[in-house]
C-alpha positions in Angstrom: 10.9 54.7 32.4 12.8 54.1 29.1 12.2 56.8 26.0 10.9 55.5 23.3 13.3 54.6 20.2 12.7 56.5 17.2 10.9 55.0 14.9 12.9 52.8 12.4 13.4 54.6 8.5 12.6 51.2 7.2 8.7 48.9 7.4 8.8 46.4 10.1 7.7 43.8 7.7 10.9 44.7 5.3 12.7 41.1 4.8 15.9 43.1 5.2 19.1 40.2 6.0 22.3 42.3 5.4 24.4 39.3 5.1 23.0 38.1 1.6 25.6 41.3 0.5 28.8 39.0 2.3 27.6 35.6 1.4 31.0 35.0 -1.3 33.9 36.3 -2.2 32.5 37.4 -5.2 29.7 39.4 -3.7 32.0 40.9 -1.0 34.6 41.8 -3.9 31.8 43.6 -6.0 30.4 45.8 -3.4 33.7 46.6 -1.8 34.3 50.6 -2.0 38.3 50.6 -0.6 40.4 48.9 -3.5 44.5 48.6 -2.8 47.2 48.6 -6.0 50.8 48.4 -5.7 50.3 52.1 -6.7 49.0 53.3 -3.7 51.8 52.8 -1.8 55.3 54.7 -1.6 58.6 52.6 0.0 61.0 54.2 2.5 64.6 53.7 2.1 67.7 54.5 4.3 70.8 55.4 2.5 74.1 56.0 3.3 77.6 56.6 1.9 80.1 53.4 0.9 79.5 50.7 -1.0 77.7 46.7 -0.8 76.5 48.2 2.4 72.7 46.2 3.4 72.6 46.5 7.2 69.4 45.4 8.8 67.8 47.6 11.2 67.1 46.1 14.5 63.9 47.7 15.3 62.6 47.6 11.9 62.7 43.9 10.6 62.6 43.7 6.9 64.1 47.2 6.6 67.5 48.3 5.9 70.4 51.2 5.2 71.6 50.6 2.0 74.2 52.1 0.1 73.5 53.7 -3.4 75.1 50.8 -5.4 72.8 48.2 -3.1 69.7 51.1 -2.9 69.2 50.6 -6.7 69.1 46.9 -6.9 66.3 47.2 -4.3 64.9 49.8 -6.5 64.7 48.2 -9.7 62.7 45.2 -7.4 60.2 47.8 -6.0 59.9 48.6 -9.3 59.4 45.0 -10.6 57.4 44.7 -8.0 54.8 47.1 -9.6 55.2 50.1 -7.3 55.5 53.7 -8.5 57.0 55.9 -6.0 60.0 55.5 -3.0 61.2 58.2 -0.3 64.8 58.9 0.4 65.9 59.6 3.8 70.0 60.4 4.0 72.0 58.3 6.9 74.6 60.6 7.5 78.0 59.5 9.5 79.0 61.1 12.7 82.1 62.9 10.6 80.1 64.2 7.9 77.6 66.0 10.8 77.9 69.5 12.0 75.4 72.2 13.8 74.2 73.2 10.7 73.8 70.1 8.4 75.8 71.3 5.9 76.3 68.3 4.5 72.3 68.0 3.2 74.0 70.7 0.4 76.3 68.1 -1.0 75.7 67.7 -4.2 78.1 64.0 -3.1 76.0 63.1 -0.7 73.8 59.4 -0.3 70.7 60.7 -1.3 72.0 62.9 -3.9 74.1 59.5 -5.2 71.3 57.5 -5.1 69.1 59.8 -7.0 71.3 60.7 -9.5 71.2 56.9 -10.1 67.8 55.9 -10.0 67.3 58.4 -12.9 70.5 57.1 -14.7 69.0 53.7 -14.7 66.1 54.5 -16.1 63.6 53.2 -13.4 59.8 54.2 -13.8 59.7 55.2 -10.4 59.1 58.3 -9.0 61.9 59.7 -6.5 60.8 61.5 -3.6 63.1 62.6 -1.0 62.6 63.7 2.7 63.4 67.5 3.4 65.4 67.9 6.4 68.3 68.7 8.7 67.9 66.3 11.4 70.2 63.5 9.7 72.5 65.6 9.0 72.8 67.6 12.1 75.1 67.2 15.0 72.2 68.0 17.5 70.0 65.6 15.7 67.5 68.3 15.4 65.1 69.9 12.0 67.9 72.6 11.6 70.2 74.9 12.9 70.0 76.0 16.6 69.0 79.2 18.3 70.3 80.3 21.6 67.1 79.4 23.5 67.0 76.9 22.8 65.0 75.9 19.8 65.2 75.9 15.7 65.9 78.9 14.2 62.6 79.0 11.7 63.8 81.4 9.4 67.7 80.4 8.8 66.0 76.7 8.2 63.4 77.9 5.6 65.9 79.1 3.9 67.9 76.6 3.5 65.2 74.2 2.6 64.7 76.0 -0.5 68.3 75.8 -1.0 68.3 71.8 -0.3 65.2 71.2 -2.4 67.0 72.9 -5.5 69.9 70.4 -4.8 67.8 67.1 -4.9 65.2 68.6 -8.0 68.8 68.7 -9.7 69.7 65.1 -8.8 66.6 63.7 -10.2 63.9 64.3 -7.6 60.5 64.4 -9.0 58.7 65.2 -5.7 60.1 67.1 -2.5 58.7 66.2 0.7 59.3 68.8 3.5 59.2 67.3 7.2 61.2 70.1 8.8 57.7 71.4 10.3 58.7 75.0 10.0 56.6 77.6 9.6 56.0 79.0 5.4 58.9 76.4 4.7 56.5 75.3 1.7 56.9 79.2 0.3 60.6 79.2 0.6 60.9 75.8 -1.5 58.5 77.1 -4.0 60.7 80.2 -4.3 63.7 78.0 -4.0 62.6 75.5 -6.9 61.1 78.1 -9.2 64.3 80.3 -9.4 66.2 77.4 -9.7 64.2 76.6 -13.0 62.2 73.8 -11.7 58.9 74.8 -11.5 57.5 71.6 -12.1 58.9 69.9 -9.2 55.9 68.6 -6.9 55.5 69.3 -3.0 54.1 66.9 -0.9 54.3 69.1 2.6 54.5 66.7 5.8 51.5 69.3 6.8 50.0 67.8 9.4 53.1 66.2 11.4 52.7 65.3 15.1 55.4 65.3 18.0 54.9 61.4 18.4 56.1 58.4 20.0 55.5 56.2 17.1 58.8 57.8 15.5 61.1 55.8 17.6 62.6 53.3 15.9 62.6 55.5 12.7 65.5 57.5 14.5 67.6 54.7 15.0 67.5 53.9 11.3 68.1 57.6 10.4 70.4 57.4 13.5 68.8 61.2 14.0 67.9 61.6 17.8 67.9 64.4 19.8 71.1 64.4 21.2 71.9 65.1 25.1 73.2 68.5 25.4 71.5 70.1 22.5 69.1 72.1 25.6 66.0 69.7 23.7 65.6 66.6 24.4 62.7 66.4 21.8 61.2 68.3 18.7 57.6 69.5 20.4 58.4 73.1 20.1 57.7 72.9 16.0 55.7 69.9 16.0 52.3 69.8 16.2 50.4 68.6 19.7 48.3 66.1 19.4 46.1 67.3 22.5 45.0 69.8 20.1 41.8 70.4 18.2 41.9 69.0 14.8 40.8 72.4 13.8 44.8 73.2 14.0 45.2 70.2 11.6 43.4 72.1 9.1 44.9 75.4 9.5 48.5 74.1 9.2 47.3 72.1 6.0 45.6 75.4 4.4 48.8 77.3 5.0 50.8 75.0 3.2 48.5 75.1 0.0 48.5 78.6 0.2 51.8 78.8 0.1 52.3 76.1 -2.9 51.9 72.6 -1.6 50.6 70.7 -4.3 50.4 67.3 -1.6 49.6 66.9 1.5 50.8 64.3 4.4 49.5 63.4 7.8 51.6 61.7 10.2 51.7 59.2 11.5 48.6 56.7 10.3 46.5 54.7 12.4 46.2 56.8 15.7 45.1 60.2 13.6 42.6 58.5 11.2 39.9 61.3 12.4 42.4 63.9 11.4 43.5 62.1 8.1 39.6 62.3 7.4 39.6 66.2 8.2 42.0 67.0 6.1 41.1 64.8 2.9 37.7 66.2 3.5 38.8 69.9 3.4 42.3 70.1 1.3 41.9 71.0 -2.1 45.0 68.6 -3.2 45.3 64.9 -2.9 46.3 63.9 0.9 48.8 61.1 1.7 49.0 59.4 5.2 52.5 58.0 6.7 51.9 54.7 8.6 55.3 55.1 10.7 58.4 53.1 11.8 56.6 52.3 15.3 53.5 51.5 13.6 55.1 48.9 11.4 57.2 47.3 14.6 54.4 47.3 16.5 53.0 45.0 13.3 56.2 42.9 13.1 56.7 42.6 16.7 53.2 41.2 17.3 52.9 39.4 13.9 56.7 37.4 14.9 54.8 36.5 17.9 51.8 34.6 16.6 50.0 37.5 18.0 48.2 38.5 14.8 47.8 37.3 11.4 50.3 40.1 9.9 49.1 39.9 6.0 45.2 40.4 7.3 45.8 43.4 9.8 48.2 45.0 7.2 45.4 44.6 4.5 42.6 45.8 7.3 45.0 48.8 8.1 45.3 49.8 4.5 41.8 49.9 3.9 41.1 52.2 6.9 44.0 54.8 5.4 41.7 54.7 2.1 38.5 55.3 3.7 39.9 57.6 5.4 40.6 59.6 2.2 44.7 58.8 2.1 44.8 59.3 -2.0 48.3 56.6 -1.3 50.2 55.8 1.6 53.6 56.0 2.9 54.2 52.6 4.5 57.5 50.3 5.1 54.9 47.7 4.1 55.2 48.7 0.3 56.9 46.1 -1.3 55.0 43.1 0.9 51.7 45.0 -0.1 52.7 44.5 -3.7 53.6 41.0 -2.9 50.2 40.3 -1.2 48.4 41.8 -3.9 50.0 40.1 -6.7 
């Protein structure tokens, strides 16, 4: 015997036919509650030291390393574009590496160049740059070593506030931590405000998974784990993703307690319910990063015929904004502006 449904909230005789609301284009426009602006989205660039350098990177087509010189004439057409915000990440060259990543506190360095730059130029962009050791590293790891093995937390905190001064004096307008060690907001706080920027944003990678989807990301920042280090990955400081998404939302409350004035959750697509958690909860604006393997996975199918890649991009967008992503981190950015020119 089946139960009985409940009773329906509506009459029976109700002339109820949904699909008057999706009969045009104009109808389907009006009612629409996810909208998408070149604003919403923030590029990802790979630099490097040298000059007219613009190498592709295999695994991410459309992506490249640039050089400072070549990094600003893309800049000035994501800004053309109508885009308001990129990411730095440094490419740093075997000889420049060391246990430590020292050379992230080169004031010479390729991100420091290309900020330094960007402002110079005058570009109404905002610069934001990746906080981390593992491209400069020798190991390929989020900072220096302990004899474990694993990162040493607190040595690394500390010099995150130290690196974070650095780039806020080369022109960075927002520093975005992905080291995923613990109170590394607070010691960049403390770093920024003694170093007399306290108007310099955080946007905390809060909610960062140990993920698969970061693969081709590492060849670009040619960053990987390297054989000998005692880890062959980085899942003793990032999170798990077999876990609740209650930890989610303790790991973002932290860093707002400690002075996170953003918040990110990476990567995208796969952690939409715990984008949702954490847009629902945080008390600042929450970004989502849809990641290198997220955007091959895009290209690869859309090169194929497999897709149509302008329709599932758009679809994909729209689920980051419903999900509560205040803007997205996307190699996408400049052919999302594109799209919705």
């Amino acid at each position: 015997m089946h139960p009985t449904p409940p009773p329906s909230p509506l009459p029976a005789s109700a002339n109820l036919r949904p699909r008057r609301l999706r009969a045009s284009p104009l109808l389907r426009d009006l009612l629409a509650s996810s909208r998408l602006h070149p604003s919403d989205f923030v590029a990802p660039l790979f630099v490097r030291l040298g000059k007219n350098i613009k190498t592709p990177i295999a695994s991410m087509p459309g992506q490249f390393q640039f050089s400072p010189d070549t990094a600003l004439t893309h800049l000035r057409q994501l800004a053309d574009g109508g885009l308001s915000a990129f990411l730095l990440f440094g490419v740093t060259d075997p000889h420049h590496k060391d246990p430590a990543g020292s050379h992230a506190h080169d004031e010479t360095n390729a991100v420091c160049r290309t900020l330094r730059a960007a402002k110079d130029a005058g570009l109404p962009l905002l610069a934001i740059t990746d906080l981390c050791y593992c491209e400069y590293t020798s190991h390929g790891h989020c900072g220096p070593l302990t004899a474990t093995p694993t990162v040493d937390n607190d040595l690394t905190v500390a010099n995150l506030g130290q690196q974070a001064a650095l780039h806020a004096r080369c022109g960075a307008d927002i520093i975005a931590p992905s080291a995923a060690m613990d109170h590394m907001v607070a010691a960049i706080r403390t770093g920024l405000d003694a170093a007399g920027f306290p108007d310099t944003a955080i946007l905390s990678y809060a909610v960062k998974y140990a993920s698969a989807f970061y693969g081709p990301f590492r060849d670009a920042a040619e960053s990987p784990p390297q054989a000998g280090s005692g880890l062959s990955d980085r899942k003793t400081y990032q999170m798990d993703y077999r876990r609740h998404p209650a930890e989610a939302l303790r790991e973002a409350a932290l860093d707002v307690a400690e002075g996170a004035d953003l918040l990110m959750v990476k990567p995208g697509l796969p952690y939409l319910d715990i984008l949702k958690a954490v847009s629902d909860a945080a008390p600042v604006p929450t970004a989502v990063y849809q990641v290198s393997g997220e955007y091959a996975m895009l290209k690869a199918a859309a090169a194929n015929g497999w897709i149509d890649e302008k329709e599932t991009v758009l679809e994909t967008m729209h689920a980051f904004k419903r999900a509560g992503a205040a803007f997205i981190l996307t190699y996408y950015a400049q052919q999302l502006a594109a799209w919705l020119r």
